[in-house]
N, CA, C and O atoms as a Tinker XYZ file with bonds, in Angstrom:
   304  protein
     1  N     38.132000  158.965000  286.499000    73     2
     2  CA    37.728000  160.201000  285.842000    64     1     3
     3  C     37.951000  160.041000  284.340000    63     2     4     5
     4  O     39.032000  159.603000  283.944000    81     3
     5  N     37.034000  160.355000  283.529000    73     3     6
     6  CA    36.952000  160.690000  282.046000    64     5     7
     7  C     37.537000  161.708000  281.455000    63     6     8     9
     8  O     37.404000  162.841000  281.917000    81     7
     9  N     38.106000  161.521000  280.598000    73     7    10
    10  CA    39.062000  163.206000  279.890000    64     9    11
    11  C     38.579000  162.635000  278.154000    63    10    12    13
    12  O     38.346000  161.551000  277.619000    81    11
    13  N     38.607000  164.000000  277.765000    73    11    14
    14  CA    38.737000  163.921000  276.200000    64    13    15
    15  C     39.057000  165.124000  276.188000    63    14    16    17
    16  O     38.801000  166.018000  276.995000    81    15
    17  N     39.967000  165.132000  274.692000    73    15    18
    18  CA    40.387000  166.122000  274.024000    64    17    19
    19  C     39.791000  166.572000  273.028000    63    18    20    21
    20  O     39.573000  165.746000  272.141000    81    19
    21  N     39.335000  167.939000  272.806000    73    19    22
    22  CA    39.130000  167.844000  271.537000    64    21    23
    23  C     39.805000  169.708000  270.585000    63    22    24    25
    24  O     39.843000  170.905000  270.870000    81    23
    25  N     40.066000  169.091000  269.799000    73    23    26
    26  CA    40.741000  169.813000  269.237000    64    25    27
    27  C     39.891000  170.976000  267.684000    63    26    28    29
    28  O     39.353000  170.345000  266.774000    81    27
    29  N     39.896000  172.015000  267.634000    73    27    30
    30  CA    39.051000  172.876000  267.058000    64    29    31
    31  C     39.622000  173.857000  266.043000    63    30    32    33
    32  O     40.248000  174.848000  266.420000    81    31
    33  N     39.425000  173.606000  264.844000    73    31    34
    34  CA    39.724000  174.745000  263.730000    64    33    35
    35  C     38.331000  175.653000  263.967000    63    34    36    37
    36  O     37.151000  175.333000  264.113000    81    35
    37  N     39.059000  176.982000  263.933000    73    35    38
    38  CA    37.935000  177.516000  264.303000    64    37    39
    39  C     38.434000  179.391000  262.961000    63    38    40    41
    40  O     39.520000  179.865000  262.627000    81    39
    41  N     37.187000  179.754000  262.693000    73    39    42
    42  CA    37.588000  180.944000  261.962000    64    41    43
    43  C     37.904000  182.202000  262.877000    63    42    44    45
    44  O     37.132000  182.663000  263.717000    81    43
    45  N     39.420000  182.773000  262.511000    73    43    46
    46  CA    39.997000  183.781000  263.366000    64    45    47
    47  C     38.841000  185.005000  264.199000    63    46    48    49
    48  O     38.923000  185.533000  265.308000    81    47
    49  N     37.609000  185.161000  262.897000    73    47    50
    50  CA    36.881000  186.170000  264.257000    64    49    51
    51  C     36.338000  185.764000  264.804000    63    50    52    53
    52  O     35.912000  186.515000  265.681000    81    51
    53  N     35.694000  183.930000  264.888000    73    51    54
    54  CA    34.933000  183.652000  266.348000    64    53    55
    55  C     35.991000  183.105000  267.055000    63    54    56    57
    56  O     35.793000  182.448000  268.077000    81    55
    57  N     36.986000  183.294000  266.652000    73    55    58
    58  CA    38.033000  182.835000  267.902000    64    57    59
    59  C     37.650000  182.750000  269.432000    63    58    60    61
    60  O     37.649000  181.735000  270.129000    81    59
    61  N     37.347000  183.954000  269.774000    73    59    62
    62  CA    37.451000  184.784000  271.090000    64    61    63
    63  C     35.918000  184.026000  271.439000    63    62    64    65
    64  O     35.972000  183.088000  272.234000    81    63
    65  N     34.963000  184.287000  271.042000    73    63    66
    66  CA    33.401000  183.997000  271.013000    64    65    67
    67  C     33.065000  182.507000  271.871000    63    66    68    69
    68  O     32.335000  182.341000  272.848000    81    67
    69  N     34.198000  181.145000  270.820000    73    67    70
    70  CA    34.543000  180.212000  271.071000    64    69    71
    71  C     35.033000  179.738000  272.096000    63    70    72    73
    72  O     34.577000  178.718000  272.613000    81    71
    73  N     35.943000  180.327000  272.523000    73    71    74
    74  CA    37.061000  180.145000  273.645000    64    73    75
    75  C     36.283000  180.560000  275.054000    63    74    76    77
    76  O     36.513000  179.924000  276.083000    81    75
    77  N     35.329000  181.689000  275.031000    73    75    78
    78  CA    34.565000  182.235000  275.861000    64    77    79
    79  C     33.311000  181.218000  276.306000    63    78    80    81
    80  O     33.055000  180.900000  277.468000    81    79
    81  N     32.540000  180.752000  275.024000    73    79    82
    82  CA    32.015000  179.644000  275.426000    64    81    83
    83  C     31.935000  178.595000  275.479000    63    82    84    85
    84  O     30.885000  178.068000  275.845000    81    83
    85  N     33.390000  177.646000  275.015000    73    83    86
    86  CA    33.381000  176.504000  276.083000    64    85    87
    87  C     33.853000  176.545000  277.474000    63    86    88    89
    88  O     34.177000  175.663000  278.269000    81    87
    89  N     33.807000  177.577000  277.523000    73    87    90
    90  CA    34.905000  177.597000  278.817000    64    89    91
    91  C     33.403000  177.808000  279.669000    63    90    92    93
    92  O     33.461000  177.750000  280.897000    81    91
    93  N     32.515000  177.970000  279.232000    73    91    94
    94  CA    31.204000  178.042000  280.067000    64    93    95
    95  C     30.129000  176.264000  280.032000    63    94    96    97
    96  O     28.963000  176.221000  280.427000    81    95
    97  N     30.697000  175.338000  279.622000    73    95    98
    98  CA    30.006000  174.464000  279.431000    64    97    99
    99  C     31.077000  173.311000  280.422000    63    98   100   101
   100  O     32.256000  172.958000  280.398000    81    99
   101  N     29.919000  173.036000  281.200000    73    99   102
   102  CA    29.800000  172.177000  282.739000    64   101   103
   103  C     31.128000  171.515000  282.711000    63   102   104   105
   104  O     31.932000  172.136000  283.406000    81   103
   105  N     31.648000  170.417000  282.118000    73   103   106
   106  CA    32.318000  169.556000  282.066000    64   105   107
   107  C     33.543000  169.944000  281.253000    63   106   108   109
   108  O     34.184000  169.012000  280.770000    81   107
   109  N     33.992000  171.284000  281.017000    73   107   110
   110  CA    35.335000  171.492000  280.207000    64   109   111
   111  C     35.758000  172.085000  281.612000    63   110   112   113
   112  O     35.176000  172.778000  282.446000    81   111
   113  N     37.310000  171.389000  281.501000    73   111   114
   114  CA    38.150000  171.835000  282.464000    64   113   115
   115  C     39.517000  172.679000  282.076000    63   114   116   117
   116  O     40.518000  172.749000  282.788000    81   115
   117  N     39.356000  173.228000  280.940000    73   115   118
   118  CA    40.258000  173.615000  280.407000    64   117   119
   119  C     40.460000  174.591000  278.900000    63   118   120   121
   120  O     40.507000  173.923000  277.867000    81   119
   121  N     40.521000  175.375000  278.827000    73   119   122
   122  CA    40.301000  175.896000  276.807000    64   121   123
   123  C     41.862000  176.847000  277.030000    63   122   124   125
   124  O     42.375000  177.618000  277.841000    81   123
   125  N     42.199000  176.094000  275.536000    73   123   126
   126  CA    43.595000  177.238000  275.150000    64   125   127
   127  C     43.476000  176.773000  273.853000    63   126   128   129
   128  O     43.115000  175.785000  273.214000    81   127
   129  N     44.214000  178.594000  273.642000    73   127   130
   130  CA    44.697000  179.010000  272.107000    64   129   131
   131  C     45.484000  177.868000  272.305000    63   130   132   133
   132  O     45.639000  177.237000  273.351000    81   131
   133  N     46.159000  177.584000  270.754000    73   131   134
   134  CA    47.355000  177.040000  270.570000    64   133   135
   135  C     47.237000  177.230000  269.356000    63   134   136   137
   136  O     46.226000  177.212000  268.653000    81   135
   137  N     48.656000  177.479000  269.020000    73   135   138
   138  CA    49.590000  177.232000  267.383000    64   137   139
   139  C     49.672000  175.816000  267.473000    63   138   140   141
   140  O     49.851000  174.968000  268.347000    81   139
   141  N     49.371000  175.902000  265.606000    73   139   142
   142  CA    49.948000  175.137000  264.797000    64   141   143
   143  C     48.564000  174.559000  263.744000    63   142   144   145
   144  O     47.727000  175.319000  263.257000    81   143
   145  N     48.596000  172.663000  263.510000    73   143   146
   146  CA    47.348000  172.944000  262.772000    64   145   147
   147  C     46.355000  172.568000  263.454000    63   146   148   149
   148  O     45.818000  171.535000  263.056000    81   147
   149  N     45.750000  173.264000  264.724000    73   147   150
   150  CA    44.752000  173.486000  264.931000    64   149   151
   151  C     44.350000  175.059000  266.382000    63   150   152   153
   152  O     45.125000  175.567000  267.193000    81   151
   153  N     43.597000  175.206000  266.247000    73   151   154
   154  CA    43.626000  176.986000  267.530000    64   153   155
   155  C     42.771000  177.048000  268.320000    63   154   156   157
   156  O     42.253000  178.113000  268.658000    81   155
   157  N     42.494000  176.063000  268.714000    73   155   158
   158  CA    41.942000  176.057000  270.071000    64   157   159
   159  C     41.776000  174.106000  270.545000    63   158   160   161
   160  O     41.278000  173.106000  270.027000    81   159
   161  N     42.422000  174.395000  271.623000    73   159   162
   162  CA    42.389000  172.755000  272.638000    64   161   163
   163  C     41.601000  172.951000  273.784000    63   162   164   165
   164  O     41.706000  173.747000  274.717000    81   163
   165  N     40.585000  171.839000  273.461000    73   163   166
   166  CA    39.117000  172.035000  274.691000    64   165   167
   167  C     39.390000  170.377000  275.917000    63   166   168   169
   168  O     39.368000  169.236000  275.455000    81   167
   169  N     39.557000  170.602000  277.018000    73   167   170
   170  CA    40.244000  169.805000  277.574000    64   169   171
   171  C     38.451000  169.277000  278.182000    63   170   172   173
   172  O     37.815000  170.315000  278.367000    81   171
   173  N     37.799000  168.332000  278.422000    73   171   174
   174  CA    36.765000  168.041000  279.090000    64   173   175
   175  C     37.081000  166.694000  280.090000    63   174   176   177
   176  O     37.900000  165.809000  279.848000    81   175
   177  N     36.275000  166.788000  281.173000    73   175   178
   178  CA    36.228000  166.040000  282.489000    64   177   179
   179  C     35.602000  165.340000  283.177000    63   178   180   181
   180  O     35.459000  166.146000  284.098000    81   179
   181  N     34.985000  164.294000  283.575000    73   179   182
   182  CA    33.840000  164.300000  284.293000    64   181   183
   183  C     33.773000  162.413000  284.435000    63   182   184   185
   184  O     34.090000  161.631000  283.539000    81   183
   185  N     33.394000  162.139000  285.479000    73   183   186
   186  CA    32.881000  160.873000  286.021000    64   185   187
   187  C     31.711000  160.171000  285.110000    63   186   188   189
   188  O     31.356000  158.993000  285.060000    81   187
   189  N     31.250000  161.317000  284.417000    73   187   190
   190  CA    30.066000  160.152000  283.849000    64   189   191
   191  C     30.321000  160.909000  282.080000    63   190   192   193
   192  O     30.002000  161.942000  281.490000    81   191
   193  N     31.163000  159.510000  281.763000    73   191   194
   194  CA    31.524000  159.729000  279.956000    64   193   195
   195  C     29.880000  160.342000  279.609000    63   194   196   197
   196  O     29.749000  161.566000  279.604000    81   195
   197  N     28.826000  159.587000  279.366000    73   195   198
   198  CA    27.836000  160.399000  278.976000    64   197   199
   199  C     27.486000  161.807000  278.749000    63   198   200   201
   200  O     27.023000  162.245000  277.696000    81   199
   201  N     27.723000  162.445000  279.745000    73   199   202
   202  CA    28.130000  164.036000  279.645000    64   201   203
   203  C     29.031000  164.682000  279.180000    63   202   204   205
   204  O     28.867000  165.896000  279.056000    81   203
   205  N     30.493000  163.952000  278.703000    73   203   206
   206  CA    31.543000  164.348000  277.997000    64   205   207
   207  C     30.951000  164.158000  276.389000    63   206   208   209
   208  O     31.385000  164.869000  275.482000    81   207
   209  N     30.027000  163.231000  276.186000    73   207   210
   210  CA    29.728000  163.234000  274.482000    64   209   211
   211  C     28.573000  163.975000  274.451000    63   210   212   213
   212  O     28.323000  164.547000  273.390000    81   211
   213  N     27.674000  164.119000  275.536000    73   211   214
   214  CA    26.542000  165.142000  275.495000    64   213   215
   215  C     27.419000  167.139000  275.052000    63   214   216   217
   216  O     27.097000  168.008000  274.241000    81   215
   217  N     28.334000  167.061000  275.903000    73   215   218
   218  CA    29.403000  168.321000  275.722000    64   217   219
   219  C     29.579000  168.531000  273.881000    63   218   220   221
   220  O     29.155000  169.418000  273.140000    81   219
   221  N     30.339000  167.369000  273.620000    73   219   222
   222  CA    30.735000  167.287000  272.916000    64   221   223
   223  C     30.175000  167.504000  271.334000    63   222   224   225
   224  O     30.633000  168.169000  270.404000    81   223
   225  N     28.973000  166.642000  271.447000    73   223   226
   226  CA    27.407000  166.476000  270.569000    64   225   227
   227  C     26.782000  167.495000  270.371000    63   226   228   229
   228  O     26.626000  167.882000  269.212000    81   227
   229  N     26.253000  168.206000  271.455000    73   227   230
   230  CA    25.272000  169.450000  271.593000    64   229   231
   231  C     25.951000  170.315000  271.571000    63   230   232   233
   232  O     25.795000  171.101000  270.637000    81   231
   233  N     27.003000  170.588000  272.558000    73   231   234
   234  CA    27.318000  172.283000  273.107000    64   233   235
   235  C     28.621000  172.741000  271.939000    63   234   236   237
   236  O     29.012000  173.831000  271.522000    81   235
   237  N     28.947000  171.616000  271.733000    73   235   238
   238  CA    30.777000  172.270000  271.102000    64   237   239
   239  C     30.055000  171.997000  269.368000    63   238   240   241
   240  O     30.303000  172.916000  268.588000    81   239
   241  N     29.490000  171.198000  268.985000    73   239   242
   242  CA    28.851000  171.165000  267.675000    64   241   243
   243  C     27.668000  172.267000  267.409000    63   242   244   245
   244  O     27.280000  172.589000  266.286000    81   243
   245  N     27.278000  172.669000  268.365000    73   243   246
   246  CA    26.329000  174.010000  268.129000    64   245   247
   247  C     26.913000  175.471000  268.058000    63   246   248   249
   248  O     26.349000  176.564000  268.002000    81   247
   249  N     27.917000  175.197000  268.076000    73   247   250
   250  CA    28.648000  176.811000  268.089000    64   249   251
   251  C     29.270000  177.060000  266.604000    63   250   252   253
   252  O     29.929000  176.362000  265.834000    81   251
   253  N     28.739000  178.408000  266.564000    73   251   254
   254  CA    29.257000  179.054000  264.949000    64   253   255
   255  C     30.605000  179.445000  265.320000    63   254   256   257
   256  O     31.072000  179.821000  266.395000    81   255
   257  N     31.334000  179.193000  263.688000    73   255   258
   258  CA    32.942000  179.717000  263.590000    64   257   259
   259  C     33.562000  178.565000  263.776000    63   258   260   261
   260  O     34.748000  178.576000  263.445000    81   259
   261  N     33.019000  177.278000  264.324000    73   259   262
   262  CA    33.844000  176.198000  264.353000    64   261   263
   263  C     34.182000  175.355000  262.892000    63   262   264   265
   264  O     33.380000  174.422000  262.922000    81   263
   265  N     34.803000  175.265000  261.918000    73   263   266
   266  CA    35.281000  174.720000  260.941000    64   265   267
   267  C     35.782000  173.541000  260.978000    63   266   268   269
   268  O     35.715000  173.127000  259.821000    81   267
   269  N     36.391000  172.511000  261.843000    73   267   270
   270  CA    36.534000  171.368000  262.120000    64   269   271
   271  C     36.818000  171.140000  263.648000    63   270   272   273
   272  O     37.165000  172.038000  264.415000    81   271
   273  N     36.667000  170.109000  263.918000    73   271   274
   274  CA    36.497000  169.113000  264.907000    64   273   275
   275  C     37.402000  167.883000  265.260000    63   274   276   277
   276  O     37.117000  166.906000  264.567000    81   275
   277  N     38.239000  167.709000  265.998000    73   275   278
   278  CA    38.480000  165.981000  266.183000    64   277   279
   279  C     38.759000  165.921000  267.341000    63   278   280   281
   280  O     39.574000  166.590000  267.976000    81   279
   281  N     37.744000  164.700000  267.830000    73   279   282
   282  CA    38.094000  164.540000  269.155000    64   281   283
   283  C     38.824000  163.731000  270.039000    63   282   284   285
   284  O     38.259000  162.865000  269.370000    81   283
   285  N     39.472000  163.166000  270.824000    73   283   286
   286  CA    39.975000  162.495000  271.254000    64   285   287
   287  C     39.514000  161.961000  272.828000    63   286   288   289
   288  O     39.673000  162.574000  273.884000    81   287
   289  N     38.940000  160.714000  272.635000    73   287   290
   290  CA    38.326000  160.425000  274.191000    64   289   291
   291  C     39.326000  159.160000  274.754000    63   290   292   293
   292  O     39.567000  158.082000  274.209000    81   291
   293  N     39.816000  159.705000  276.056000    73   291   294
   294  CA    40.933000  159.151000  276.657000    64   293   295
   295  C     40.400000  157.722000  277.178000    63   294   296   297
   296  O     39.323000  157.717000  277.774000    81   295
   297  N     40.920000  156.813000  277.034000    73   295   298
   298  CA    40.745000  155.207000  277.002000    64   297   299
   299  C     40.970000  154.105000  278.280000    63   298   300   301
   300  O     40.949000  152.876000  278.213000    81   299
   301  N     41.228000  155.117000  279.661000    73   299   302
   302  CA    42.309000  154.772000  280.966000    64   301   303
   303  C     41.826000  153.691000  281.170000    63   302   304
   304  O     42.269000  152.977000  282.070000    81   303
C-alpha cells in the first residue's frame, strides 16, 4: 500500500471548505486540523501510486485558500 503525506497552509476562512473537501477525494484516508507550522494534514492511500499524485496534482492543487503545499510520498 502507498501513503503520502501532505501537509497544507491553508487561509483561516477556507479552513473548514478545505478539510470538507479532501476528505471527499477517493484516495485520502484521513484529514486533520493540526497546530503548529502548518493546519491541515491530508493523509492519502491507495495501491496504485498513480492516483495518489493524480489526488495530489488535480484535486488538492485545485482548491482555493490553499497557500502552501509539501508533500511527502512514503518510500516502503
Amino acid at each position: 500500500m502507498n501513503e503520502a503525506y501532505v501537509l497544507l497552509n491553508v487561509s483561516y476562512k477556507s479552513q473548514q471548505d478545505v478539510i470538507e473537501n479532501a476528505e471527499k477525494i477517493s484516495v485520502v484516508k484521513s484529514v486533520k486540523s493540526v497546530y503548529g507550522i502548518c493546519d491541515v494534514l491530508v493523509i492519502l492511500e491507495s495501491e496504485d501510486m498513480q492516483k495518489i499524485k493524480d489526488a495530489i496534482d488535480k484535486d488538492l492543487h485545485g482548491m482555493d485558500g490553499i497557500t502552501n503545499m509539501t508533500s511527502l510520498i512514503s518510500v516502503n
